[in-house]
Each structure stands twice: as structure tokens, then as C-alpha cells.
mmCIF file of the N, C-alpha and C atoms, coordinates in Angstrom:
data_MODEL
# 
_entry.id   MODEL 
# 
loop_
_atom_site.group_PDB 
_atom_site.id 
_atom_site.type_symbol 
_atom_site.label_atom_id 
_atom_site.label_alt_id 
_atom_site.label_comp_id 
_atom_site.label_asym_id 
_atom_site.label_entity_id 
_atom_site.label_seq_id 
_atom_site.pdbx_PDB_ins_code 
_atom_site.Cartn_x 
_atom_site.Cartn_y 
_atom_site.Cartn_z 
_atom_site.occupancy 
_atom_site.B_iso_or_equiv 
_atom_site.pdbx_formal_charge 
_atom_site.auth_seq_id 
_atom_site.auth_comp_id 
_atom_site.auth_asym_id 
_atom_site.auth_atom_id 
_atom_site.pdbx_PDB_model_num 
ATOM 1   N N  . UNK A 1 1  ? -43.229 -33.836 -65.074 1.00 0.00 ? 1  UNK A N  1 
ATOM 2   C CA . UNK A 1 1  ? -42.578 -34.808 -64.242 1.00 0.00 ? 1  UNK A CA 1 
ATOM 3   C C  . UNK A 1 1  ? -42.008 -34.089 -63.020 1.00 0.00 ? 1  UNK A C  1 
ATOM 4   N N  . UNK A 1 2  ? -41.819 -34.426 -62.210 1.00 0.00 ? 2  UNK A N  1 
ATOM 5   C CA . UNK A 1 2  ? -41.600 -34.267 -60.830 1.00 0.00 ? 2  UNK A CA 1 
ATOM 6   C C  . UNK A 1 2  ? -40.093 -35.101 -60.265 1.00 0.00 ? 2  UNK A C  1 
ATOM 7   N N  . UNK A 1 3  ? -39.012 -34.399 -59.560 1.00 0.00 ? 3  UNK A N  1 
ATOM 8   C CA . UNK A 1 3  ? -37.786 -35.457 -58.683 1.00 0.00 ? 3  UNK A CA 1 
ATOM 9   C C  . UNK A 1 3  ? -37.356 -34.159 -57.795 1.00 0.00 ? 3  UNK A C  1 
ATOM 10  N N  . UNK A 1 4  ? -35.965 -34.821 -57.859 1.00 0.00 ? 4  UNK A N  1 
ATOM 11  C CA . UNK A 1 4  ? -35.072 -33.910 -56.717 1.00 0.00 ? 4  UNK A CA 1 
ATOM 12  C C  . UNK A 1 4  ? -33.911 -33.453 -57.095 1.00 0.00 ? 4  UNK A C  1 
ATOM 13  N N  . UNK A 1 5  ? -33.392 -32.745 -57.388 1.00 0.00 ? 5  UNK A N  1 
ATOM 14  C CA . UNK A 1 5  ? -32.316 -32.281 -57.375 1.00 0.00 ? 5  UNK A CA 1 
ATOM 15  C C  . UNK A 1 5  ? -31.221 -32.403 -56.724 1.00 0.00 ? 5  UNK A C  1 
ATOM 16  N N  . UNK A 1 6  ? -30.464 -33.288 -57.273 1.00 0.00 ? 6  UNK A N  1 
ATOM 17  C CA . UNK A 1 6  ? -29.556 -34.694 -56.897 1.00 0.00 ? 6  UNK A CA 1 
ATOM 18  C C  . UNK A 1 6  ? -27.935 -34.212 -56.387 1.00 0.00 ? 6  UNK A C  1 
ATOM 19  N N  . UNK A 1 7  ? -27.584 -33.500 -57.797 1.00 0.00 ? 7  UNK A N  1 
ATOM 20  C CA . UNK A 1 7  ? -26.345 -32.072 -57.547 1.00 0.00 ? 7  UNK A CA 1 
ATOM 21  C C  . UNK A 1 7  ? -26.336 -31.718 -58.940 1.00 0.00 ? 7  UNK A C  1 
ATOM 22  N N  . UNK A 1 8  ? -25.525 -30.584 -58.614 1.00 0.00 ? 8  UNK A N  1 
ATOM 23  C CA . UNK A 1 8  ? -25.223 -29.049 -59.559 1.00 0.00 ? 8  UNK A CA 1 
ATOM 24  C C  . UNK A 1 8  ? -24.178 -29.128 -59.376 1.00 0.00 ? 8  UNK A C  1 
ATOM 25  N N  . UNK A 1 9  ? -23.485 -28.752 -60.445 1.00 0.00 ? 9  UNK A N  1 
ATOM 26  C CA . UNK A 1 9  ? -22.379 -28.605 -60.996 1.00 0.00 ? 9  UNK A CA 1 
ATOM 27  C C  . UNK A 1 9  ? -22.054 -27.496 -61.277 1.00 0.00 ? 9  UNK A C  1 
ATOM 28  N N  . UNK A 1 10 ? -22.003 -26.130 -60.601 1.00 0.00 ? 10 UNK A N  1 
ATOM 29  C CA . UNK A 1 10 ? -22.213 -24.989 -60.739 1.00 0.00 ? 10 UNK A CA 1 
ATOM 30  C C  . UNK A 1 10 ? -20.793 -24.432 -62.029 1.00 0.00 ? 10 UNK A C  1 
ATOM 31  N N  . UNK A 1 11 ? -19.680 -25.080 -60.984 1.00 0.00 ? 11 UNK A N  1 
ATOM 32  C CA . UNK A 1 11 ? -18.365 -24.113 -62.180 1.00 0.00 ? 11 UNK A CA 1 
ATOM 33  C C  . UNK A 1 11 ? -19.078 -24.881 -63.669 1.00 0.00 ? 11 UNK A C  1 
ATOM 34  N N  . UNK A 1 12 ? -19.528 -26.431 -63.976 1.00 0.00 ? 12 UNK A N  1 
ATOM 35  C CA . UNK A 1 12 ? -19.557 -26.595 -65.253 1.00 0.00 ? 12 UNK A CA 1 
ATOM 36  C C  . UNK A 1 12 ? -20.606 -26.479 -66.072 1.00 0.00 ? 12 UNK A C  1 
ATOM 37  N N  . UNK A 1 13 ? -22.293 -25.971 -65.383 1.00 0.00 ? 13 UNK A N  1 
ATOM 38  C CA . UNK A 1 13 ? -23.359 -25.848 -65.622 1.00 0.00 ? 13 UNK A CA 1 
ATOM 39  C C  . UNK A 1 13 ? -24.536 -26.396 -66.300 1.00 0.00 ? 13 UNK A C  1 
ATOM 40  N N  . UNK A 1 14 ? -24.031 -27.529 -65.018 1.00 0.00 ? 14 UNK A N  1 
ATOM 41  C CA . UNK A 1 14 ? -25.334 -29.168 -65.263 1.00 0.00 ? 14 UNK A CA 1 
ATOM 42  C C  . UNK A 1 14 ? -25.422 -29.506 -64.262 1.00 0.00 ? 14 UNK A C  1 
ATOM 43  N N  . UNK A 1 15 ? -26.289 -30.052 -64.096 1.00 0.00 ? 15 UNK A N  1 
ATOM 44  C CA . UNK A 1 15 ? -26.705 -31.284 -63.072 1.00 0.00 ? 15 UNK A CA 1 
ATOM 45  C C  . UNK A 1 15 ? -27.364 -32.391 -63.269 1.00 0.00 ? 15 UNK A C  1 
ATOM 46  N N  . UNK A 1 16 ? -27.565 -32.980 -62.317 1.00 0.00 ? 16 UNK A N  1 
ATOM 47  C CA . UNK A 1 16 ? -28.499 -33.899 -62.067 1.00 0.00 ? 16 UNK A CA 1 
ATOM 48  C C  . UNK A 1 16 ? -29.901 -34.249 -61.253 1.00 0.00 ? 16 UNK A C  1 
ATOM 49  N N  . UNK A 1 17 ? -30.883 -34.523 -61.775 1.00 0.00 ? 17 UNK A N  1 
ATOM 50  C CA . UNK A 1 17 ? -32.437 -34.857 -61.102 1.00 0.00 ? 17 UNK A CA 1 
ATOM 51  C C  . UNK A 1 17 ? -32.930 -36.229 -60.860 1.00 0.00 ? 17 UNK A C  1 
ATOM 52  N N  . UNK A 1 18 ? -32.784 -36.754 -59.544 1.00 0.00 ? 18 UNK A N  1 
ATOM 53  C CA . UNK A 1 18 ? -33.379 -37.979 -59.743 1.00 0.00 ? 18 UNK A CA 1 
ATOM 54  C C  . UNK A 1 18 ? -34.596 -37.875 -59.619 1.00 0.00 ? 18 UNK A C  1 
ATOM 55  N N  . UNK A 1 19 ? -35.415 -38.480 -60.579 1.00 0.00 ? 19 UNK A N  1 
ATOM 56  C CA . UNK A 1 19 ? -36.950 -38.764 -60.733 1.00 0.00 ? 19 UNK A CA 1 
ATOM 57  C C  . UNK A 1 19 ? -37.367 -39.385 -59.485 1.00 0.00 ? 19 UNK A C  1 
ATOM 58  N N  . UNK A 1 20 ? -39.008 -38.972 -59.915 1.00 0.00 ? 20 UNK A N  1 
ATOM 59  C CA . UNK A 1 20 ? -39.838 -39.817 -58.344 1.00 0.00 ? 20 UNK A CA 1 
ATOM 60  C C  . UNK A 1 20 ? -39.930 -41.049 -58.626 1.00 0.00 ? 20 UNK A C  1 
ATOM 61  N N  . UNK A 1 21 ? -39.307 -42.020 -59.703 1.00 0.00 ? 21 UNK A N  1 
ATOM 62  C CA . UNK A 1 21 ? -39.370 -43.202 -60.269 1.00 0.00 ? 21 UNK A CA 1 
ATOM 63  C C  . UNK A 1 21 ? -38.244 -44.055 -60.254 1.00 0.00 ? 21 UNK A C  1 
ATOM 64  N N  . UNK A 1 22 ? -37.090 -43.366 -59.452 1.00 0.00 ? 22 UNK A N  1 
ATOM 65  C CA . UNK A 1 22 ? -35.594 -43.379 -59.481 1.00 0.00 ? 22 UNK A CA 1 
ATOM 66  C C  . UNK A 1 22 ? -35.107 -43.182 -60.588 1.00 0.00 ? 22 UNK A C  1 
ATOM 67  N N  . UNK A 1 23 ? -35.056 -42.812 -61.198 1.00 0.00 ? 23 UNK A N  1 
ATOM 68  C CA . UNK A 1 23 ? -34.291 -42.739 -62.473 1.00 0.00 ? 23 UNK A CA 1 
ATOM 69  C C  . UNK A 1 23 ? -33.884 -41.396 -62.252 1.00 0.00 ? 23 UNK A C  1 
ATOM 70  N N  . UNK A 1 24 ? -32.273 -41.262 -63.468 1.00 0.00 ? 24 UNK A N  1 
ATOM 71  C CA . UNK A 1 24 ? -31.936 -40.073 -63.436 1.00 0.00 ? 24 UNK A CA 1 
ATOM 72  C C  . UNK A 1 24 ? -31.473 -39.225 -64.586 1.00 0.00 ? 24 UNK A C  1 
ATOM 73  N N  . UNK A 1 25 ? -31.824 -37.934 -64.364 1.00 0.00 ? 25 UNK A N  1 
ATOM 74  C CA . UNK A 1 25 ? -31.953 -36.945 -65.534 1.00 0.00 ? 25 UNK A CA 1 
ATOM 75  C C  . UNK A 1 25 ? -30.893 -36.105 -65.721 1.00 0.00 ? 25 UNK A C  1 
ATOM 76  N N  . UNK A 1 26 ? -30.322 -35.626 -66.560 1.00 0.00 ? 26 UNK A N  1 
ATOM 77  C CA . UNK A 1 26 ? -29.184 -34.528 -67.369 1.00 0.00 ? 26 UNK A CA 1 
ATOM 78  C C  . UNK A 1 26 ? -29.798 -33.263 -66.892 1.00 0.00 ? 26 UNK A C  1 
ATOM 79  N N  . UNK A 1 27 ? -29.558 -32.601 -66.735 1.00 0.00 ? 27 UNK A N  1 
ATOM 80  C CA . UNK A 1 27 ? -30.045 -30.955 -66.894 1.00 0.00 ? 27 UNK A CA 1 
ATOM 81  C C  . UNK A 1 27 ? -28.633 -30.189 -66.898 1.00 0.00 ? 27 UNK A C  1 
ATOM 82  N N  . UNK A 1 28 ? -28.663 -28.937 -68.124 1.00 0.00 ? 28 UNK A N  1 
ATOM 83  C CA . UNK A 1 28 ? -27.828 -28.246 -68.753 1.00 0.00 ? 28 UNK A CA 1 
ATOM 84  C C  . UNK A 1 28 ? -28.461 -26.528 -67.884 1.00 0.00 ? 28 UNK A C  1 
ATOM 85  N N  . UNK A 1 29 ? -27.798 -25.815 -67.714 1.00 0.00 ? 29 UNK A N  1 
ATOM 86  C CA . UNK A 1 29 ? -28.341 -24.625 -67.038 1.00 0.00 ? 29 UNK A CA 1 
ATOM 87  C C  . UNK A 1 29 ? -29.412 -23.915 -68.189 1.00 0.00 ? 29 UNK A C  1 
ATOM 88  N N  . UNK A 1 30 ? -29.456 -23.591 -69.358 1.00 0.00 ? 30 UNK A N  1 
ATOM 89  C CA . UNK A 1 30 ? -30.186 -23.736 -70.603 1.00 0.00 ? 30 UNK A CA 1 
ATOM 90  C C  . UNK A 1 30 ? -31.536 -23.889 -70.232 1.00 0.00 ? 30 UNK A C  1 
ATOM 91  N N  . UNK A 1 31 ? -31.362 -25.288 -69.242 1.00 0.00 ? 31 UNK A N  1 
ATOM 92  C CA . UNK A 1 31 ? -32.739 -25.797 -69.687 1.00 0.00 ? 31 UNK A CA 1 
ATOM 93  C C  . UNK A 1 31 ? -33.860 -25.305 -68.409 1.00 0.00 ? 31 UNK A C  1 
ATOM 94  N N  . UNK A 1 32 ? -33.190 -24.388 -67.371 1.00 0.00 ? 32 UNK A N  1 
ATOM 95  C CA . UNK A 1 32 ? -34.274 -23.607 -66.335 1.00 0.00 ? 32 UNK A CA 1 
ATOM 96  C C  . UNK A 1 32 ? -34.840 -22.763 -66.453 1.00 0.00 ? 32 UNK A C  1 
ATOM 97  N N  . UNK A 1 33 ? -36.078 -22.870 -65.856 1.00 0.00 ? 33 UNK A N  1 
ATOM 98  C CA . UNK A 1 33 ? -37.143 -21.471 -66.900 1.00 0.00 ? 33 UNK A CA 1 
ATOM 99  C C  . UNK A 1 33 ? -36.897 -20.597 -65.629 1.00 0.00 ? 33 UNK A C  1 
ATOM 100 N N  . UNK A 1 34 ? -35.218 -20.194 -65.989 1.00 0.00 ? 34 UNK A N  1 
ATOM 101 C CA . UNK A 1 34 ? -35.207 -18.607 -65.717 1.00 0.00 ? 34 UNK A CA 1 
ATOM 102 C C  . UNK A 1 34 ? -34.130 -18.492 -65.052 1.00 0.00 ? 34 UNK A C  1 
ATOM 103 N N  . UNK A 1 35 ? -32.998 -17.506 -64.960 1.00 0.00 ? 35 UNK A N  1 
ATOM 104 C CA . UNK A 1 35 ? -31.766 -17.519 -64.348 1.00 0.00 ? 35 UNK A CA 1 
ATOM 105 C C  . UNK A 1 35 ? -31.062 -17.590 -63.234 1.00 0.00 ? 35 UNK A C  1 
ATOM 106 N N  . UNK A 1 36 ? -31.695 -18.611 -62.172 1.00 0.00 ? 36 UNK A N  1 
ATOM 107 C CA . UNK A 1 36 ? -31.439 -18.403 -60.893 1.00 0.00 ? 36 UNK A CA 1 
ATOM 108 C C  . UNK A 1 36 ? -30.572 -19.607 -60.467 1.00 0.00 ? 36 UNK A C  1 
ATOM 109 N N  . UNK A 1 37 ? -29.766 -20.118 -61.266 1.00 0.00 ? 37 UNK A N  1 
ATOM 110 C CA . UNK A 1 37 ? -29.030 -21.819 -61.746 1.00 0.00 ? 37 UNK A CA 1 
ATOM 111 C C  . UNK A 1 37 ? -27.825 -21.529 -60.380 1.00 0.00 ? 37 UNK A C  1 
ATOM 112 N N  . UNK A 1 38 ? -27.428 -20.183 -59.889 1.00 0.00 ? 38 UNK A N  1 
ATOM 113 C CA . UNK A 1 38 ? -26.283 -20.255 -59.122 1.00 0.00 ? 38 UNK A CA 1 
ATOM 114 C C  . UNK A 1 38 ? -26.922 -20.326 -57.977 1.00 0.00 ? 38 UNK A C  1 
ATOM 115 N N  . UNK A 1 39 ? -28.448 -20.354 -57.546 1.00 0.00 ? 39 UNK A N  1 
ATOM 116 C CA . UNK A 1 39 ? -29.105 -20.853 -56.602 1.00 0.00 ? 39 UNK A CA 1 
ATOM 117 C C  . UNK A 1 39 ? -29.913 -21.963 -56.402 1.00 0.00 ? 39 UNK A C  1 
ATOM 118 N N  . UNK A 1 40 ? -29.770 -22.843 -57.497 1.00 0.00 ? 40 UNK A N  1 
ATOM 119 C CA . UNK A 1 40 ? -30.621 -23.814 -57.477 1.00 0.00 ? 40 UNK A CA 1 
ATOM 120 C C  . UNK A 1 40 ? -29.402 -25.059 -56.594 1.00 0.00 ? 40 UNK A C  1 
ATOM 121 N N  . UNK A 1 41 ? -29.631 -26.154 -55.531 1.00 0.00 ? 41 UNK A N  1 
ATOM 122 C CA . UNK A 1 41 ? -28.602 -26.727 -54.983 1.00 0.00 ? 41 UNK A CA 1 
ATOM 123 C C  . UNK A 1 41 ? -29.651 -28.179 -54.927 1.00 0.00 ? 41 UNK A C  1 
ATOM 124 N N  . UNK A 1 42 ? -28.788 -29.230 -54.066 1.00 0.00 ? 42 UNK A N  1 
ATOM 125 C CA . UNK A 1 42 ? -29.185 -30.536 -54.349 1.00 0.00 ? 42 UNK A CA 1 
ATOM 126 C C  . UNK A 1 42 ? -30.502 -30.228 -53.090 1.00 0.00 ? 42 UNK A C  1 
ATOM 127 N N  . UNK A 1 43 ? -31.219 -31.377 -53.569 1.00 0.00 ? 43 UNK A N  1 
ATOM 128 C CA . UNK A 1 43 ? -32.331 -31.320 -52.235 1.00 0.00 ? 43 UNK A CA 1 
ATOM 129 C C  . UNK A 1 43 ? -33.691 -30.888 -52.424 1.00 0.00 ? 43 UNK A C  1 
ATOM 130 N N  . UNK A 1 44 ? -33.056 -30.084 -53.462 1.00 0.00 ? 44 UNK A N  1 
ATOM 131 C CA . UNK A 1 44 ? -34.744 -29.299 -54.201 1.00 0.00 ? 44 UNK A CA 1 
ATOM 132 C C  . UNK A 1 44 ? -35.542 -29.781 -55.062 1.00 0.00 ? 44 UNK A C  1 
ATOM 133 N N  . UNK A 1 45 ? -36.792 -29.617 -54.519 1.00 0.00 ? 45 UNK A N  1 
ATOM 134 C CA . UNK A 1 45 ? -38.095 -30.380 -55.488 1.00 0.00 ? 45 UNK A CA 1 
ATOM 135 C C  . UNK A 1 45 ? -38.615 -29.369 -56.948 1.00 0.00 ? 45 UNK A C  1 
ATOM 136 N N  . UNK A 1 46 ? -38.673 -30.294 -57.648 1.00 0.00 ? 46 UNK A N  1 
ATOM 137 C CA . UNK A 1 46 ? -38.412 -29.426 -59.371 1.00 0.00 ? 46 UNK A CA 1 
ATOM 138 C C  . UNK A 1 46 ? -39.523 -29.983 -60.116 1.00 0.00 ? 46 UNK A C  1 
ATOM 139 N N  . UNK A 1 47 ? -40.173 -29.283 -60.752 1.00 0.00 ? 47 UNK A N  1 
ATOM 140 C CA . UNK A 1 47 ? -40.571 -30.109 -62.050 1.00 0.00 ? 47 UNK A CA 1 
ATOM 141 C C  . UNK A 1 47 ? -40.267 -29.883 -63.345 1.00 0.00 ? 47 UNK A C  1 
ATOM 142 N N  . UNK A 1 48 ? -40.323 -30.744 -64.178 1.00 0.00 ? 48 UNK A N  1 
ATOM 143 C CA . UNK A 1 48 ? -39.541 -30.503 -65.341 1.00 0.00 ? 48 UNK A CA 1 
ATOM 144 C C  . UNK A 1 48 ? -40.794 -31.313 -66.617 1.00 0.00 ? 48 UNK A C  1 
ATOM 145 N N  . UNK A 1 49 ? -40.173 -31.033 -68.155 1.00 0.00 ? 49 UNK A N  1 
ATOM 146 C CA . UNK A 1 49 ? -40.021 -32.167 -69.280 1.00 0.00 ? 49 UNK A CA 1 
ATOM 147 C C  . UNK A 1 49 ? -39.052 -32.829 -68.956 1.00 0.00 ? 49 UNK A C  1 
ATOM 148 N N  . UNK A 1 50 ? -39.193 -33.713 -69.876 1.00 0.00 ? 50 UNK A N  1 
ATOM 149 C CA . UNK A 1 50 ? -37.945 -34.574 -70.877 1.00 0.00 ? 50 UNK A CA 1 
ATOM 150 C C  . UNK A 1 50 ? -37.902 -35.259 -72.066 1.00 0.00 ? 50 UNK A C  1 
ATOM 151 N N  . UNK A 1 51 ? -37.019 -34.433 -72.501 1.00 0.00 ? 51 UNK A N  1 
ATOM 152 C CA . UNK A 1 51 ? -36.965 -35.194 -73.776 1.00 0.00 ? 51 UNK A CA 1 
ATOM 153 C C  . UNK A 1 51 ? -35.731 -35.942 -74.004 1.00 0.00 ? 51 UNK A C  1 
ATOM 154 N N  . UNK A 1 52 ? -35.496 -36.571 -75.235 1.00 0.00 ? 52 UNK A N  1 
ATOM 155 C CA . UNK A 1 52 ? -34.633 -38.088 -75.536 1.00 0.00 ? 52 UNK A CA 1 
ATOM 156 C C  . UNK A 1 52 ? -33.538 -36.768 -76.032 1.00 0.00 ? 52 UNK A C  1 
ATOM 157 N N  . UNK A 1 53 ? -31.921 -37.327 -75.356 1.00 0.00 ? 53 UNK A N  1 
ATOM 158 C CA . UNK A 1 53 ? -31.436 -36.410 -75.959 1.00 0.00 ? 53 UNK A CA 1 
ATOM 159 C C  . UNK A 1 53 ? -30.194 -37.991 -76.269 1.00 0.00 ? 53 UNK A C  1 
ATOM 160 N N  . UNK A 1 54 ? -28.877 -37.408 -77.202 1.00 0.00 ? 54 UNK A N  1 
ATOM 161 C CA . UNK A 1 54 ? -28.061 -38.718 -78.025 1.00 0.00 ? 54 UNK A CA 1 
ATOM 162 C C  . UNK A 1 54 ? -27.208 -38.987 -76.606 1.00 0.00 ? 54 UNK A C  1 
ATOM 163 N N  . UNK A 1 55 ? -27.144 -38.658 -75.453 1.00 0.00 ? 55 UNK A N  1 
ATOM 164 C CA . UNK A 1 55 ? -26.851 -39.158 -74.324 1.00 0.00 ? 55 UNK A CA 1 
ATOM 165 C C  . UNK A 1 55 ? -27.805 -39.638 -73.468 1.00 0.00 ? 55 UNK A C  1 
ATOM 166 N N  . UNK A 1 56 ? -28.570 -39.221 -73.303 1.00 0.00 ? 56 UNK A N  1 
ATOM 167 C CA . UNK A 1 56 ? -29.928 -39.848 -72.295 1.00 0.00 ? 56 UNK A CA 1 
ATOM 168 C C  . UNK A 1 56 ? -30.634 -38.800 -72.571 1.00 0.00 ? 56 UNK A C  1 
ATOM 169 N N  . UNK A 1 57 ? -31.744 -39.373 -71.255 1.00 0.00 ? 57 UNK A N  1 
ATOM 170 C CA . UNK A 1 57 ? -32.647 -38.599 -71.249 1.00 0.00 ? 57 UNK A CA 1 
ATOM 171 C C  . UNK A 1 57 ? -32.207 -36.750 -70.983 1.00 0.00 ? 57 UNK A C  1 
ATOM 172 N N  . UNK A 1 58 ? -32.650 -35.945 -71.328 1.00 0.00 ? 58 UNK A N  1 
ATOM 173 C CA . UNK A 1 58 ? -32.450 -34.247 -70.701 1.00 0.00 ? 58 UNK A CA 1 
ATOM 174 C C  . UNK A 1 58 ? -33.368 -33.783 -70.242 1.00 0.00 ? 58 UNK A C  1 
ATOM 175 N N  . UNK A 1 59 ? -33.462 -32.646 -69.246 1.00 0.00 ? 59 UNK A N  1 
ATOM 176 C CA . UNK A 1 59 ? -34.481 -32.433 -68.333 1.00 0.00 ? 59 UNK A CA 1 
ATOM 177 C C  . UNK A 1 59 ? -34.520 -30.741 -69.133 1.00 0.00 ? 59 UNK A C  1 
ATOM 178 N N  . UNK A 1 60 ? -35.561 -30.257 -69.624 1.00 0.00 ? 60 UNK A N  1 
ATOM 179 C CA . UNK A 1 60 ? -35.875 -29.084 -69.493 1.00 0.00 ? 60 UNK A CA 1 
ATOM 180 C C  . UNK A 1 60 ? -37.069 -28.287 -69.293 1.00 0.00 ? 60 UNK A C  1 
ATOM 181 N N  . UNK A 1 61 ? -37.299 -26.848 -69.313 1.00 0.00 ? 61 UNK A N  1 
ATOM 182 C CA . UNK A 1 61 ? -38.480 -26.191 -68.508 1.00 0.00 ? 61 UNK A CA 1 
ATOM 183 C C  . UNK A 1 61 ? -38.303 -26.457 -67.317 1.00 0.00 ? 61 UNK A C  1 
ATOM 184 N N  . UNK A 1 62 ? -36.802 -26.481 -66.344 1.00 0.00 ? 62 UNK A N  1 
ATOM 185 C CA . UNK A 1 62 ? -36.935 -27.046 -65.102 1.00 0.00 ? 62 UNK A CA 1 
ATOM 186 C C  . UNK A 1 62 ? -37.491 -25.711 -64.076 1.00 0.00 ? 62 UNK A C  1 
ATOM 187 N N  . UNK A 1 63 ? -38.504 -25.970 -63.172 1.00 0.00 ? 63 UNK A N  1 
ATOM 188 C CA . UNK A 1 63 ? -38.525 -25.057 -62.202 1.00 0.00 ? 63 UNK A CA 1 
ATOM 189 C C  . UNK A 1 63 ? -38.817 -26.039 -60.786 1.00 0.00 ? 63 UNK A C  1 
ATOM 190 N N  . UNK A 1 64 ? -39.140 -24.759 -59.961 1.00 0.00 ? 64 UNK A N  1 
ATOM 191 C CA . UNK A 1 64 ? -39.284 -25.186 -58.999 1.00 0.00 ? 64 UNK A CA 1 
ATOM 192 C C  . UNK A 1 64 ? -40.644 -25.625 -58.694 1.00 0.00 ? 64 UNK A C  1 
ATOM 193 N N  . UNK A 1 65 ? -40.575 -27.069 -57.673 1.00 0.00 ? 65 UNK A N  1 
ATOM 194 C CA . UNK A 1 65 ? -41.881 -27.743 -57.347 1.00 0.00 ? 65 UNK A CA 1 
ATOM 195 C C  . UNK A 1 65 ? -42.901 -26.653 -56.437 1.00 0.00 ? 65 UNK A C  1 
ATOM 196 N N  . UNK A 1 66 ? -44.189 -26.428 -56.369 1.00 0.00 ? 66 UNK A N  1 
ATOM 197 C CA . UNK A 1 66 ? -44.765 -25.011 -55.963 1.00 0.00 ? 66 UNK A CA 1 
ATOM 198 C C  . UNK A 1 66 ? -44.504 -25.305 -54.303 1.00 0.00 ? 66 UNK A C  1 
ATOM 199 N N  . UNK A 1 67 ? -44.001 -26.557 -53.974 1.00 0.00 ? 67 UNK A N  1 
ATOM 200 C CA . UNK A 1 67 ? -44.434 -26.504 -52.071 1.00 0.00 ? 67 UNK A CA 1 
ATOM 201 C C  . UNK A 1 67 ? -43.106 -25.819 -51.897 1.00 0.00 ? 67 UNK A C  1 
ATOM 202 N N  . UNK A 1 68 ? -42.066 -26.406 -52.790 1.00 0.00 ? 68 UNK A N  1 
ATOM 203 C CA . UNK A 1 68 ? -40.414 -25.310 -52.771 1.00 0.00 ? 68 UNK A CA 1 
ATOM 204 C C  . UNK A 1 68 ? -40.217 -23.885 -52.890 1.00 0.00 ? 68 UNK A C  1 
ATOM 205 N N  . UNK A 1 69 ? -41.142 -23.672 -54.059 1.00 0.00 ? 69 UNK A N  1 
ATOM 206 C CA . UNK A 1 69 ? -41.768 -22.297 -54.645 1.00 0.00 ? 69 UNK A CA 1 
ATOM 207 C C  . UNK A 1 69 ? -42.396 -21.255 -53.876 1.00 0.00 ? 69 UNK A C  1 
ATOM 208 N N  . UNK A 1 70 ? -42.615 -21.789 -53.123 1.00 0.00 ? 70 UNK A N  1 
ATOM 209 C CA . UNK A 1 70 ? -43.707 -21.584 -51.918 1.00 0.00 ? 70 UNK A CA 1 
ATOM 210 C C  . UNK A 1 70 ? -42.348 -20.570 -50.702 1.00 0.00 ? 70 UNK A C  1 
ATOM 211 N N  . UNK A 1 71 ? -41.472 -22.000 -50.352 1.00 0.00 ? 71 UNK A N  1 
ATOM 212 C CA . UNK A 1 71 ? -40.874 -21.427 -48.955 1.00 0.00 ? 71 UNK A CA 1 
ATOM 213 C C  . UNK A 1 71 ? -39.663 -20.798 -49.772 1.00 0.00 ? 71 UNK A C  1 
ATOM 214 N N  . UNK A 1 72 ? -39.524 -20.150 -51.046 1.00 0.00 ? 72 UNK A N  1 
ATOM 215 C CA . UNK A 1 72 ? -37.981 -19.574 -51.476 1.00 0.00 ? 72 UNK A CA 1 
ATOM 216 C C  . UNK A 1 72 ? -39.183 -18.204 -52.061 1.00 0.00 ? 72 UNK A C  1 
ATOM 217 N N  . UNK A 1 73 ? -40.332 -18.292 -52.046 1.00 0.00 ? 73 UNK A N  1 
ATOM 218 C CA . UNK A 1 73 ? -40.758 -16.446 -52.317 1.00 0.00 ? 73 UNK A CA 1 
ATOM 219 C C  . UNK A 1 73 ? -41.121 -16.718 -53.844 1.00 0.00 ? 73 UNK A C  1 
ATOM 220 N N  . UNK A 1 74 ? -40.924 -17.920 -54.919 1.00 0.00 ? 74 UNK A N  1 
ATOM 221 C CA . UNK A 1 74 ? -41.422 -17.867 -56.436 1.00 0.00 ? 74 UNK A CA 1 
ATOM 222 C C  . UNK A 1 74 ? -40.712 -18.984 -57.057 1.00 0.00 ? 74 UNK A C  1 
ATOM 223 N N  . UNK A 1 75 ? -41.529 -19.039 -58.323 1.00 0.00 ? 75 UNK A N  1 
ATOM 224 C CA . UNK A 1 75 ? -40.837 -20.102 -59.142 1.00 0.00 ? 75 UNK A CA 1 
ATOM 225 C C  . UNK A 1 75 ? -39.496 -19.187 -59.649 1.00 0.00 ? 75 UNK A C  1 
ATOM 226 N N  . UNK A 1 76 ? -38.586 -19.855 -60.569 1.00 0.00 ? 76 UNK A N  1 
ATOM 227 C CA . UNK A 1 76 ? -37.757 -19.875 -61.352 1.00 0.00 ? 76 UNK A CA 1 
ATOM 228 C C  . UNK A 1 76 ? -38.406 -18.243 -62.588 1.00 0.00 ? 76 UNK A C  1 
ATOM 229 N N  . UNK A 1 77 ? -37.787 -17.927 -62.532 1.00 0.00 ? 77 UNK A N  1 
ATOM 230 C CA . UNK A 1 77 ? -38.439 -16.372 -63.973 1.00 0.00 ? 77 UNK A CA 1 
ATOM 231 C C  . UNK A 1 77 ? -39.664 -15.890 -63.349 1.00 0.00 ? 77 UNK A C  1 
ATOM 232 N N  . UNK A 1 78 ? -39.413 -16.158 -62.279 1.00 0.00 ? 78 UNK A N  1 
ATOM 233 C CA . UNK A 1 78 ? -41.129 -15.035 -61.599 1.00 0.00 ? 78 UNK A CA 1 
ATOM 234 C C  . UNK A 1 78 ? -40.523 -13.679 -61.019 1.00 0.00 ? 78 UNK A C  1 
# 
């Protein structure tokens, strides 16, 4: 799945993704494939899973979309 990166919550380490469908997703810092969460900011194109979590939906495997990937030098754990 594919959205945007809506905001980060950096001191509490979550955010939010709105989908290309509007809808919107949980993400826990946990769930980025790879440690770069104090650089990830709103605006950015991501792709992710999701699975059903007992609050909503959760976004994980999040990285970066490759045209983003592209102008920041790599995905997420590269």
C-alpha cells in the first residue's frame, strides 16, 4: 500500500499515514524497516502493510516510496 506521511510524533514514537484512499493509518516507530524514524517527517511518500490491530488499522514494513528513495540517497535499512 502506498500514502503520505501525515505527522510524526517524534518525542512519543508514532505517527500517522494517510492512504492514497484517504483513510488513515497508526504507525509505531517498530514498525520502519530500519532506523531512520528521527528523519522520517510529514509529506513523505511511504509504502507500507497493514494489518488489523485492537485499535485500528497499523502500518508496518514502512519505507520509503522509491521516487522519495530516490531524492534522500535510499530506502529506510539500505
Amino acid at each position: 500500500m502506498r500514502g503520505t506521511v501525515k505527522r510524526v510524533f517524534h518525542e512519543r514514537g508514532f505517527g500517522v499515514i494517510q492512504t492514497e484512499d484517504g483513510g488513515q493509518v497508526f504507525f509505531h516507530l517498530t514498525g520502519l524497516a530500519g532506523p531512520i524514524f528521527q528523519d522520517l517527517h510529514g509529506g513523505e511518500a511511504v509504502e507500507f502493510e497493514v494489518i488489523p490491530d485492537n485499535r485500528g488499522p497499523l502500518a508496518l514494513h514502512i519505507r520509503l516510496a522509491p521516487a522519495a528513495a530516490e531524492r534522500s540517497g535510499g530506502t529506510f535499512g539500505s
